[in-house]
C-alpha positions in Angstrom: -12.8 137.6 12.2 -16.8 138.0 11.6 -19.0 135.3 13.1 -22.6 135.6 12.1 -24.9 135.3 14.6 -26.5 131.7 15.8 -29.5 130.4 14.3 -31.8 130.4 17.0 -34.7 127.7 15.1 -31.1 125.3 15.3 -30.2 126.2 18.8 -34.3 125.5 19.7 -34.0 122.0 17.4 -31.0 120.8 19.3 -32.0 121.8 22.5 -35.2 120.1 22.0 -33.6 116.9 20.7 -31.4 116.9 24.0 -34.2 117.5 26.5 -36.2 114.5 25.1 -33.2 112.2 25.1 -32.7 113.3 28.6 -36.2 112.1 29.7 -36.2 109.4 28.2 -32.4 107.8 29.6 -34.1 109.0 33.4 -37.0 107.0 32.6 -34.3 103.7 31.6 -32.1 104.6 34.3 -34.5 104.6 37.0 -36.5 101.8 35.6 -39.5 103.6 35.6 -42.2 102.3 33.0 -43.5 104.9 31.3 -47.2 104.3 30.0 -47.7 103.8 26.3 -49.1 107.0 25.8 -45.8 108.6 27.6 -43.8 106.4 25.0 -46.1 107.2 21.8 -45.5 111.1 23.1 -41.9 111.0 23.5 -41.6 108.9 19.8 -43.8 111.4 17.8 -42.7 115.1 19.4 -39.1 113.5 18.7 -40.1 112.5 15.1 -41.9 116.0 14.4 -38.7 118.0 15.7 -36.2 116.3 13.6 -38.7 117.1 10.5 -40.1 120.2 11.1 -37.6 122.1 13.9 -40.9 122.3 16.4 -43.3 120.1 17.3 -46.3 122.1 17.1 -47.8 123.8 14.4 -50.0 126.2 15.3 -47.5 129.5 16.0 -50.1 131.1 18.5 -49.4 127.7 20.8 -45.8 128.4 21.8 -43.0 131.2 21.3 -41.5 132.0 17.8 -38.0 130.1 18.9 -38.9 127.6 21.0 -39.4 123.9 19.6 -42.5 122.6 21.9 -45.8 124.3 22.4 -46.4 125.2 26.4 -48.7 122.3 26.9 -46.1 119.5 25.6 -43.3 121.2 28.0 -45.5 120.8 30.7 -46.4 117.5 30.2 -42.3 116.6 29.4 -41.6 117.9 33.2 -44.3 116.1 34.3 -42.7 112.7 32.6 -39.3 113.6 33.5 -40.2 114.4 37.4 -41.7 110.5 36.8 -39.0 109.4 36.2 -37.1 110.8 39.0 -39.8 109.9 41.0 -40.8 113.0 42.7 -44.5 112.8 43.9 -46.9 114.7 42.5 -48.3 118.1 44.4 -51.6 118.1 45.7 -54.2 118.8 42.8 -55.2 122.2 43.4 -58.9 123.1 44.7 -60.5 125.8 42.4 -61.3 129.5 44.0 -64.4 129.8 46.3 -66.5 132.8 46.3 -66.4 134.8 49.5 -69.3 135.3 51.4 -69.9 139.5 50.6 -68.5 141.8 53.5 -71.8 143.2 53.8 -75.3 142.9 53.2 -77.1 145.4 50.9 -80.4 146.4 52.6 
């Protein structure tokens, strides 16, 4: 018996789908009150994955079979880790120039 192989743009769609439900039941669980923008987020990536199979559509801003761009994954772990109510890291301080070794006379 010959299976053909998975469609991966399906297998992105659905995995997609699942993550955002996901966030969204830890949020209700948890009572957390997500902010307006959080919900407005969560509403339109949903809405533009069940149409399009991705929510982005600019192919340079995330991998060929992956269904969010690298900016809205980051921002859906930041939402979800809300809702679990992890704290936050410290914001990270930008590099400082070192002093130079040595002078040049």
């Amino acid at each position: 018996m010959k299976r053909t192989p998975p469609d991966r743009k399906a297998q992105a769609k659905r995995a997609a789908l699942n993550a955002l439900k996901r966030v969204r039941r830890q949020a209700d669980r948890a009572e957390v009150k997500l902010s307006d923008w959080e919900g407005e987020f969560l509403g339109s990536v949903e809405e533009r994955v069940k149409t399009y199979g991705r929510a982005f559509g600019d192919p340079e801003k995330g991998g060929p079979g992956e269904a969010f761009s690298a900016l809205q994954s980051v921002k859906l772990k930041e939402i979800a880790a809300k809702a679990k109510g992890e704290k936050k890291d410290m914001p990270r301080k930008p590099f400082k120039r070192r002093a130079k070794p040595y002078s040049e006379d």
